[in-house]
C-alpha positions as CSV (number, residue, x, y, z in Angstrom):
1,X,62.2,-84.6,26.9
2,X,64.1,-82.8,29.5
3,X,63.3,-78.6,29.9
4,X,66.4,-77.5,28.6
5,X,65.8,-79.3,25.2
6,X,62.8,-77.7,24.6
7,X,63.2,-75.6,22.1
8,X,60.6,-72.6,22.5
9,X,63.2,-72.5,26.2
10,X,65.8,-71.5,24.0
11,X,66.1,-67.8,24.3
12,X,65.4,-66.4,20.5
13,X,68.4,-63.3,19.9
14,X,66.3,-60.2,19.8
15,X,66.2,-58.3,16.3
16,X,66.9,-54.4,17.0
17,X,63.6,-53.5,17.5
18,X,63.2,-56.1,19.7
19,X,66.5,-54.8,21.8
20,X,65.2,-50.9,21.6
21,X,62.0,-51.7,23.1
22,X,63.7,-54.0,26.0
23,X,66.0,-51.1,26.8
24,X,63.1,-48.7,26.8
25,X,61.2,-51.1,28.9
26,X,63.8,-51.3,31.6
27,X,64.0,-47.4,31.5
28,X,60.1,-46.2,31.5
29,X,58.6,-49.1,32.7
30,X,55.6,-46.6,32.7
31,X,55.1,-46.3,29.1
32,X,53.3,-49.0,26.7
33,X,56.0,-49.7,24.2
34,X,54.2,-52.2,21.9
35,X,53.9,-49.7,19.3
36,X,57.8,-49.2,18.2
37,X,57.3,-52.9,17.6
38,X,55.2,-52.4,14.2
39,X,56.6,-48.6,13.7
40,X,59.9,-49.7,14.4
41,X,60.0,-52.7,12.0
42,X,57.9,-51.0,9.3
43,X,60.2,-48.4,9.8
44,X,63.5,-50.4,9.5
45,X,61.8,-53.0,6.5
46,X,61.2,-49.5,4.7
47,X,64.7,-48.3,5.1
48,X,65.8,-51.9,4.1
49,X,63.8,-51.9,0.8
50,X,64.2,-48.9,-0.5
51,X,67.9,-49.7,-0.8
52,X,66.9,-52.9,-2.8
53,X,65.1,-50.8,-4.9
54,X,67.3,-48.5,-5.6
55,X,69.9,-51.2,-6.4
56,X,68.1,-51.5,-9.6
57,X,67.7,-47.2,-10.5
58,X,71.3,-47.1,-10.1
59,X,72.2,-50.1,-12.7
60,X,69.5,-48.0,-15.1
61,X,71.7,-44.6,-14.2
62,X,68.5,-43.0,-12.5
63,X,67.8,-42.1,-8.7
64,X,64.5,-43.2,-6.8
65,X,63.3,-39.8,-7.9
66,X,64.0,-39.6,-11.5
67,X,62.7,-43.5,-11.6
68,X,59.6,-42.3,-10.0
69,X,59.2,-39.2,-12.7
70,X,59.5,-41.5,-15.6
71,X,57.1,-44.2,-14.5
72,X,54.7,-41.6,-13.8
73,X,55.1,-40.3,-17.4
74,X,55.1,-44.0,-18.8
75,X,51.9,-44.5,-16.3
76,X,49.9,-41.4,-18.3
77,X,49.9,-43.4,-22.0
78,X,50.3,-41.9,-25.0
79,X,51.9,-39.4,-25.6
80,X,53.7,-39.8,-21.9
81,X,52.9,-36.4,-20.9
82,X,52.0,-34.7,-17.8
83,X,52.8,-31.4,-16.4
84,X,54.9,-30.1,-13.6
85,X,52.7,-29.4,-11.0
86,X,50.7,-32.8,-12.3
87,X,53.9,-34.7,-12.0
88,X,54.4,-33.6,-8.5
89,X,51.2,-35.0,-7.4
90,X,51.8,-38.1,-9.0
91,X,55.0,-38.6,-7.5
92,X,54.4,-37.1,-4.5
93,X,57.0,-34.3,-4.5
94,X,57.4,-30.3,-4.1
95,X,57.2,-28.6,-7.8
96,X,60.7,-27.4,-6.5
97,X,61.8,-31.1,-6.3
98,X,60.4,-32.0,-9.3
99,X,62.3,-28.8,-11.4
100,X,65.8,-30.6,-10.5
101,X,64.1,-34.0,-11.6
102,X,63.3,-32.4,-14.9
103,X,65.9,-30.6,-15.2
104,X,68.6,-33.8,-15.1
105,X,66.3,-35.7,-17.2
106,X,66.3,-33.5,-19.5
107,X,70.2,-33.1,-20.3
108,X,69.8,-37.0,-19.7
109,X,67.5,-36.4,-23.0
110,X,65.0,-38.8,-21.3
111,X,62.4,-35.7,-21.2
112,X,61.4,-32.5,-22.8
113,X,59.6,-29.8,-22.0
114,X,57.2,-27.5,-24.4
115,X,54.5,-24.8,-24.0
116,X,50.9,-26.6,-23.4
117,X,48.9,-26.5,-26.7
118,X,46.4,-25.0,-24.2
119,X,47.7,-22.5,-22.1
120,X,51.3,-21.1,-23.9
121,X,52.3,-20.4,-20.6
122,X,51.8,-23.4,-19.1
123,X,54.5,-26.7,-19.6
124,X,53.9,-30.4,-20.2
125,X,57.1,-32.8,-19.5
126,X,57.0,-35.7,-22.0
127,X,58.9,-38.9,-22.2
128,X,61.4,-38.9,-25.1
129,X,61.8,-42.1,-27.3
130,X,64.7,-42.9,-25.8
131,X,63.4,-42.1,-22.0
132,X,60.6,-44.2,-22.9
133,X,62.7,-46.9,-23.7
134,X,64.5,-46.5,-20.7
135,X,61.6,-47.0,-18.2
136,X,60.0,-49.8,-19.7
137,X,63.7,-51.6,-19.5
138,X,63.8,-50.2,-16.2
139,X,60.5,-51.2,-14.7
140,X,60.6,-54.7,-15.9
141,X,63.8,-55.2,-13.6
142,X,61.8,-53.4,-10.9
143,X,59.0,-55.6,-11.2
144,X,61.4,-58.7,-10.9
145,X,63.3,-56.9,-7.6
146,X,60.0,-56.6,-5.8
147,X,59.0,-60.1,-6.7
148,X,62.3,-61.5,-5.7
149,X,61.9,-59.2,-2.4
150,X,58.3,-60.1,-2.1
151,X,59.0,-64.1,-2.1
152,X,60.6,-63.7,1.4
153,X,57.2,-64.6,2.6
154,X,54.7,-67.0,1.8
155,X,51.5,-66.2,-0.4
156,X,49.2,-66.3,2.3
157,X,51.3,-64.0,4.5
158,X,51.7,-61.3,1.3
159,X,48.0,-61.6,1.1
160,X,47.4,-61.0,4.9
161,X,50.3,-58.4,4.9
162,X,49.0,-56.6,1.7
163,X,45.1,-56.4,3.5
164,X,46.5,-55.0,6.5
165,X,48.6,-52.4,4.9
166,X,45.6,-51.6,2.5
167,X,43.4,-51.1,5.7
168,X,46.0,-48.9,7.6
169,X,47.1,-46.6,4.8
170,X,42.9,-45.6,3.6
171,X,42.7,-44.8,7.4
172,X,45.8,-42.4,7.6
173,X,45.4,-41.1,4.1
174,X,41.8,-42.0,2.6
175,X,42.1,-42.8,-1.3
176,X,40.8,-40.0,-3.5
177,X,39.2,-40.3,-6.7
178,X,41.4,-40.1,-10.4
């Protein structure tokens, strides 16, 4: 077969990392720029997703944020009640975030807040009926998004790609206990 039909000789169009890292390349030849080629794309593949994602929140009324809040009530079982500052941990947010949260849910009537049985001056944010109702519908279209995003790849390669991630994230942020 002649060169020019071979087709690993056909030059493959770079993807924008790809082009970034040429034009960097070509500017400080003196730098290693190997690493914006997994950043970059995690980076980009990130950006892409969480647009699928939220593709979904929207059609339920609900931002990645409130989504987030009401899955991590739904994740505590019954009676779907955590409180603030235990909220912000679970979703990984400032309390000050999380008050604005609340505070939409709330008028949403997806939420309400009370005095602790505890501590009367401390809160607990519980999922109403109707919030909880909400989530489960909610989640189970999540749940089919990332499946339908997540069949982009083989099984093998979702395994291999799931292991690897696993491995990077305990070595930036080691899993804690609870």
């Amino acid at each position: 077969m002649p060169e020019s039909a071979d087709p690993t000789s056909i030059p493959q169009p770079l993807d924008h990392v790809a082009r970034i890292q040429a034009e960097w390349a070509r500017e400080r030849p003196d730098l290693d720029v190997r690493p914006q080629g997994v950043i970059g794309r995690l980076h980009r593949l990130a950006a892409l997703l969480t647009e699928e994602l939220c593709v979904v929140y929207r059609r339920f009324g609900l931002s990645e944020g409130e989504f987030d809040v009401l899955a991590a009530l739904r994740r505590a079982g019954d009676p779907f009640e955590r409180a603030p500052g235990e909220l912000a941990t679970h979703t990984m947010v400032t309390t000050g975030a999380m008050t604005k949260r609340i505070d939409r849910l709330e008028r949403a009537g997806l939420v309400t807040r009370r005095r602790a049985a505890v501590d009367g001056r401390a809160r607990v944010v519980a999922l109403t009926p109707a919030g909880r109702d909400l989530i489960d519908r909610a989640f189970t279209e999540h749940m089919r998004n990332e499946r339908r995003l997540l069949d982009t790849l083989r099984g093998d390669e979702a395994a291999a790609l799931e292991s690897l991630l696993t491995t990077w994230l305990e070595r930036a942020e080691p899993p804690r206990s609870g």
